[in-house]
N, C-alpha and C positions, 0 to 999 in steps of 0.2 A: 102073439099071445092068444092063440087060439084054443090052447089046455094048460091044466093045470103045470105049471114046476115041476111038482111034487110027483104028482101020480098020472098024468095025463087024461085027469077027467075035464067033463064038461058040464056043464057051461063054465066059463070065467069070469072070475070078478077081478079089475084092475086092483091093486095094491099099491098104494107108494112105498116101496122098501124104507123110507126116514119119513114116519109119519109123525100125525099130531099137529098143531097148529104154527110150531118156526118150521117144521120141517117139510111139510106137505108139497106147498109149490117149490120150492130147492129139487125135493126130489122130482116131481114130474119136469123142470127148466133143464135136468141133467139127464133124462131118460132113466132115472133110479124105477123102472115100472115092475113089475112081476105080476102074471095071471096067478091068477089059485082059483082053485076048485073052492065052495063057499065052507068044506070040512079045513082046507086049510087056511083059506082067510080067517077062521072062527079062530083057527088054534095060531095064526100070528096075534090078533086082538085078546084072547087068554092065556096063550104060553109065553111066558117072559125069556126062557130059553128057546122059543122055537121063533120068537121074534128075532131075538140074536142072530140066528142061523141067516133069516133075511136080511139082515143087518148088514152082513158079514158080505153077503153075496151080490149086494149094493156094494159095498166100498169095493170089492177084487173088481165090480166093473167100470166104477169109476178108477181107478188107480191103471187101468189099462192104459189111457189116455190122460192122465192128470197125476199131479203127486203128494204124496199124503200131505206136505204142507197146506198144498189146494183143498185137500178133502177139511181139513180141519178148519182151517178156514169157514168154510161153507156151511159144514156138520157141527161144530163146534166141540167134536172131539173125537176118538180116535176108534171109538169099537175095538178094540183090541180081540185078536183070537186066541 
């Protein structure tokens, strides 16, 4: 996580892909992490669609090694894309 996701800028800021307060440590215990540059962190914390996107890209890498029962479990629902 040395650059951005997004655009490969820098510096990074850590992100939990399922944030918020049930979500936050769930995501770092599962590695859900993603750098952003602080233009993309800004716009997962005000785009509800662009949060989605990280959303999405957290569950494809949990569901690598786990299965959507797991995820929902854990996330308590499904993110659907």
């Amino acid at each position: 996580m040395q650059e951005c996701y997004f655009c490969g800028g820098r510096p990074v800021e850590i992100h939990e892909c399922f944030h918020g307060t049930a979500n936050r440590q769930k995501s770092i215990k599962n590695g859900l992490c993603i750098g952003l540059c602080r233009m993309h962190h800004r716009a997962v914390h005000n785009d509800h669609s662009f949060d989605l996107v990280v959303k999405r890209l957290g569950k494809e890498a949990f569901l690598r090694n786990h299965t959507e029962e797991e995820f929902i479990a854990i996330f308590g629902r499904a993110y659907e894309t």
